[in-house]
FIKOLZA-1660 file (N, C-alpha, C; in steps of 0.1 Angstrom, whole numbers, plus 5000, padded with zeros to 4 digits):
% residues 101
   i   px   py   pz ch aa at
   1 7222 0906 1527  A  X  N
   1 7231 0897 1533  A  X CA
   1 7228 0883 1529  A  X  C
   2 7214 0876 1533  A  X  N
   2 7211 0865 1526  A  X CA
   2 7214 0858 1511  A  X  C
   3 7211 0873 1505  A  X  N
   3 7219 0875 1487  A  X CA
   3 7227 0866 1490  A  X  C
   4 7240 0870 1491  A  X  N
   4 7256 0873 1497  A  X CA
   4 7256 0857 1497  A  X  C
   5 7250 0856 1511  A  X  N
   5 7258 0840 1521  A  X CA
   5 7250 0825 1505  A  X  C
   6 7234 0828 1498  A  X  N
   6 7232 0823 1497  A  X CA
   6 7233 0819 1481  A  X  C
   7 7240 0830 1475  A  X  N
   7 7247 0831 1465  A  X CA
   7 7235 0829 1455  A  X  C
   8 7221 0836 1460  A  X  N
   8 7215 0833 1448  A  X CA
   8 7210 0847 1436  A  X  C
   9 7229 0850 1438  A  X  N
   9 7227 0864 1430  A  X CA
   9 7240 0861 1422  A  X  C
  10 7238 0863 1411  A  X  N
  10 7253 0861 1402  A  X CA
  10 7249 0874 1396  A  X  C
  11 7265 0877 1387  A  X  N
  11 7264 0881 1378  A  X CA
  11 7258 0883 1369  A  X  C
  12 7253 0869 1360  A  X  N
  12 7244 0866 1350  A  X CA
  12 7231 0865 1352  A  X  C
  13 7227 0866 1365  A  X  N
  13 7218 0867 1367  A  X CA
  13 7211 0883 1366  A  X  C
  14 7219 0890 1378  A  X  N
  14 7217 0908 1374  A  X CA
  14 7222 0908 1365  A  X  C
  15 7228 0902 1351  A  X  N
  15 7228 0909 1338  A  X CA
  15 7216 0908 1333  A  X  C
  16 7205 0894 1335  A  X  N
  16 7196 0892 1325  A  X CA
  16 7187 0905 1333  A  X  C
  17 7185 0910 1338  A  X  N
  17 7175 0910 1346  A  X CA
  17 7176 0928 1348  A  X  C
  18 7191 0933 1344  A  X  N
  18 7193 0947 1338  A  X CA
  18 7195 0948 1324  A  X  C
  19 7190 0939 1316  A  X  N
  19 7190 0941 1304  A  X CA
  19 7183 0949 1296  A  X  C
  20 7173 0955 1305  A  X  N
  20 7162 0967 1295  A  X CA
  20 7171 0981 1298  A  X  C
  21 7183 0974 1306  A  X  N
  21 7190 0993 1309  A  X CA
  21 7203 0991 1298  A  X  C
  22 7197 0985 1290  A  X  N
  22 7213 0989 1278  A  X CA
  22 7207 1002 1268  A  X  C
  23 7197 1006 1264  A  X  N
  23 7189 1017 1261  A  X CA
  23 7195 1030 1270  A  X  C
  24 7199 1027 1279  A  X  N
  24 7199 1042 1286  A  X CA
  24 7210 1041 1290  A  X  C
  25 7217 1026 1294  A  X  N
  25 7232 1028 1289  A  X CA
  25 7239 1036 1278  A  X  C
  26 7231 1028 1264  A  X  N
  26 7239 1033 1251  A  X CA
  26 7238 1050 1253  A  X  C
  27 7225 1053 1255  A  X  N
  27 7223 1068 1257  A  X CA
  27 7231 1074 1267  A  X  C
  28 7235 1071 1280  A  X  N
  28 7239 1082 1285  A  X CA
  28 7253 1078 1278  A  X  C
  29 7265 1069 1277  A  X  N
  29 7270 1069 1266  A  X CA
  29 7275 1077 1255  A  X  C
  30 7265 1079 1248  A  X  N
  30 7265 1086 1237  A  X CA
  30 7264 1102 1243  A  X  C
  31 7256 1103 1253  A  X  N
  31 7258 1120 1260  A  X CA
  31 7274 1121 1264  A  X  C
  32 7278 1112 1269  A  X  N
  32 7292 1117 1271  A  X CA
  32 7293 1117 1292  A  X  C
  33 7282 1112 1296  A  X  N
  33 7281 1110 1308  A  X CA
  33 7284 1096 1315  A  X  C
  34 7289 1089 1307  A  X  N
  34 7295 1074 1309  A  X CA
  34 7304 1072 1300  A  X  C
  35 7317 1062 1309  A  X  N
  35 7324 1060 1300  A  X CA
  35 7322 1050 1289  A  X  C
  36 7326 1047 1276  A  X  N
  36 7320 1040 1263  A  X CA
  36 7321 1030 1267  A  X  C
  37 7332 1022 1275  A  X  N
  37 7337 1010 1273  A  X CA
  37 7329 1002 1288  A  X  C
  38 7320 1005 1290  A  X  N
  38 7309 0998 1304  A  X CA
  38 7298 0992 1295  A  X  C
  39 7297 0979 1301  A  X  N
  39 7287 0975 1291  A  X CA
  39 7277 0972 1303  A  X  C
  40 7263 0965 1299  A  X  N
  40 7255 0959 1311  A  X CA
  40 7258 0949 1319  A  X  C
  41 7266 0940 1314  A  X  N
  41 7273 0931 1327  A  X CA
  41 7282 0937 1335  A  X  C
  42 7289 0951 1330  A  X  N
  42 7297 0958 1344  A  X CA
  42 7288 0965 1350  A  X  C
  43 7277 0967 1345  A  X  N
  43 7265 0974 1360  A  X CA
  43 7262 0962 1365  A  X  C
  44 7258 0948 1363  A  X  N
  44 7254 0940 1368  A  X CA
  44 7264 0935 1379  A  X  C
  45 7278 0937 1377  A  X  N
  45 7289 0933 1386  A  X CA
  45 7291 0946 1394  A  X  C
  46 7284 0957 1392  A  X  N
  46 7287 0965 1404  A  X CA
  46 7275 0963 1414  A  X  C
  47 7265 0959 1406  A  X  N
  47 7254 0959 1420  A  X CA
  47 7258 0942 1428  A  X  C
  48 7265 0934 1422  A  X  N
  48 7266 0922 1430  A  X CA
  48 7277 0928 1445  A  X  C
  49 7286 0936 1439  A  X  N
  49 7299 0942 1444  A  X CA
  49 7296 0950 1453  A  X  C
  50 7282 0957 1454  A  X  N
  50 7281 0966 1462  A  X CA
  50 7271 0956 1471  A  X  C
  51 7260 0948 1473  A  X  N
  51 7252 0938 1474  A  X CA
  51 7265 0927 1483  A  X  C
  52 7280 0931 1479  A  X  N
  52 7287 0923 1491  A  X CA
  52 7292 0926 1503  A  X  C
  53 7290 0939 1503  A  X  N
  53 7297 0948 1512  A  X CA
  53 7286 0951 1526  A  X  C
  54 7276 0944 1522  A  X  N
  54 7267 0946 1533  A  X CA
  54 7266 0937 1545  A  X  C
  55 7268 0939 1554  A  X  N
  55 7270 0930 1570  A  X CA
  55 7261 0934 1577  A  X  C
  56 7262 0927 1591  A  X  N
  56 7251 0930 1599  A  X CA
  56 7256 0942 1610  A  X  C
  57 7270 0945 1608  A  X  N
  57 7277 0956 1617  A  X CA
  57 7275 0967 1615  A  X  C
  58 7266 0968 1605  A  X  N
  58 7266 0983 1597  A  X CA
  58 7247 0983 1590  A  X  C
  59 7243 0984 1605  A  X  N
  59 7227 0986 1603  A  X CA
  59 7224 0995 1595  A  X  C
  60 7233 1007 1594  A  X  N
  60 7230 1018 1586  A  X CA
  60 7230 1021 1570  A  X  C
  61 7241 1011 1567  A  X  N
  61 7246 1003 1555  A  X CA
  61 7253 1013 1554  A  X  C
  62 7262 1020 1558  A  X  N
  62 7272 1032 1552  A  X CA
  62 7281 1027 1542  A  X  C
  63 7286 1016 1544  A  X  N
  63 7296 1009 1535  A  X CA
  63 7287 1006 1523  A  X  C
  64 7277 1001 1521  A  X  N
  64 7275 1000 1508  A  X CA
  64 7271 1013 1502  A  X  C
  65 7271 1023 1508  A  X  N
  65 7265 1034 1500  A  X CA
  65 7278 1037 1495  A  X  C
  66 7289 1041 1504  A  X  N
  66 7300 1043 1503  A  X CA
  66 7305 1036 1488  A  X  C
  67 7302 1026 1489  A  X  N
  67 7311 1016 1478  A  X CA
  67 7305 1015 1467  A  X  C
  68 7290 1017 1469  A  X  N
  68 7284 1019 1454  A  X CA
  68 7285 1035 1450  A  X  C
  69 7286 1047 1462  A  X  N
  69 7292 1056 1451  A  X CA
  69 7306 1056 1446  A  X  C
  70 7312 1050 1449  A  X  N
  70 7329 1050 1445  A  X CA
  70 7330 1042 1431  A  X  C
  71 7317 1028 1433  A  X  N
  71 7317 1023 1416  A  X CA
  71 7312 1034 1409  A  X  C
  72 7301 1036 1412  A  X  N
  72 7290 1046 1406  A  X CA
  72 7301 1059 1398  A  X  C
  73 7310 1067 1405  A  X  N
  73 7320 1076 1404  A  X CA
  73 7331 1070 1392  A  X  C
  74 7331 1057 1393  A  X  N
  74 7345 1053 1383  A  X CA
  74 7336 1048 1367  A  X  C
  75 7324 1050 1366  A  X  N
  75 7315 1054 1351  A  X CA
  75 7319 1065 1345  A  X  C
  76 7323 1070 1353  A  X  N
  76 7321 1086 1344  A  X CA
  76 7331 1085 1330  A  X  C
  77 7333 1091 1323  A  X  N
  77 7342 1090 1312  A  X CA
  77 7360 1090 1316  A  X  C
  78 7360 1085 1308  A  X  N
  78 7378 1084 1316  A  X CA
  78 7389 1080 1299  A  X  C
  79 7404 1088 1299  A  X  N
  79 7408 1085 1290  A  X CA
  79 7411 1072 1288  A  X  C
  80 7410 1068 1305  A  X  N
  80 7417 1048 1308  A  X CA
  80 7410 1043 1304  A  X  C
  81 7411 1031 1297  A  X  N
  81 7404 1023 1293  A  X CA
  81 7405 1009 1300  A  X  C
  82 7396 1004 1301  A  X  N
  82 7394 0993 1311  A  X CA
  82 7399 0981 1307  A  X  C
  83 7406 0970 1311  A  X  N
  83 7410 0959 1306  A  X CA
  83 7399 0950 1299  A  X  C
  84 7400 0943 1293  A  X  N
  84 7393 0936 1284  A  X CA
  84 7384 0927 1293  A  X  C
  85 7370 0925 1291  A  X  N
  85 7367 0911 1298  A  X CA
  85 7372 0899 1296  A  X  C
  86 7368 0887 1299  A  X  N
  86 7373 0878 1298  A  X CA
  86 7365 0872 1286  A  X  C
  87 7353 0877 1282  A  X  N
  87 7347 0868 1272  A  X CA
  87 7336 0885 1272  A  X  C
  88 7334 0884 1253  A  X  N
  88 7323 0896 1251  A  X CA
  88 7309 0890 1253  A  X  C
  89 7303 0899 1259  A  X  N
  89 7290 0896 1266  A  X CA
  89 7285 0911 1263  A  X  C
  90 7272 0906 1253  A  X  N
  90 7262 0913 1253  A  X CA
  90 7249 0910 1250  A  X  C
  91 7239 0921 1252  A  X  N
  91 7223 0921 1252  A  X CA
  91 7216 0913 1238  A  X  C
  92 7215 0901 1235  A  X  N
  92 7208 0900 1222  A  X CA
  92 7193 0905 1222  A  X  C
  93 7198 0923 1218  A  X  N
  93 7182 0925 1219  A  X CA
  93 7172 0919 1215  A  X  C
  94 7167 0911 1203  A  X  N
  94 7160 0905 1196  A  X CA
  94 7155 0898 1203  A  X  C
  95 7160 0892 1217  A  X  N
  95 7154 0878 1225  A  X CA
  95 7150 0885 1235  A  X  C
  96 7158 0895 1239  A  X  N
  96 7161 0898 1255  A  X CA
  96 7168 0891 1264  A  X  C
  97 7177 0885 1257  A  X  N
  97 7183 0874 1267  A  X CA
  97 7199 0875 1264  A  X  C
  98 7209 0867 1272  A  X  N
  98 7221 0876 1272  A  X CA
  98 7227 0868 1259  A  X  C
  99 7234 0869 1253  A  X  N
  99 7246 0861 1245  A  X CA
  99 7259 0862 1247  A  X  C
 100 7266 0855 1249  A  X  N
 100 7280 0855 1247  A  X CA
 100 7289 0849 1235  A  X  C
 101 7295 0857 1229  A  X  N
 101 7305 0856 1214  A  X CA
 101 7321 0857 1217  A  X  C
% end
């Protein structure tokens, strides 16, 4: 909840910082266990997404479990294809650091 109120969690930040999981992104991917079109900044916006859903009314945290399986659940392969981002963002492996093109 501190996360949350003190905003010192972005996006771009859980992207840099899940960047060694584009390896096992591409991989499960390629198994057929994720949908193609998820890159590492849509895992980075689900853990922000589920990281907001946490309050103090819910000591148990049911809601974030809840909500991170429901993201967690909408990976799986799908014929829909996801709207475009708003700018391509990916891993410049070479640096480890993120680029945008």
């Amino acid at each position: 909840m501190a996360v949350k109120q003190s905003r010192a969690l972005s996006v771009d930040i859980a992207e840099r910082f899940m960047g060694p999981l584009s390896t096992v992104l591409t991989r499960a991917q390629e198994a057929g266990k994720v949908r193609d079109d998820v890159s590492v900044r849509d895992l980075a916006a689900i853990v922000i997404m589920a990281l907001a859903t946490a309050h103090p009314g819910d000591p148990g945290q049911h809601d974030p479990r809840r909500y991170l399986a429901l993201l967690l659940s909408s990976l799986r392969p799908s014929a829909d294809r996801l709207p475009a981002p708003s700018g391509q963002h990916f891993l410049d492996r070479a640096s480890g650091g993120c680029s945008k093109t």
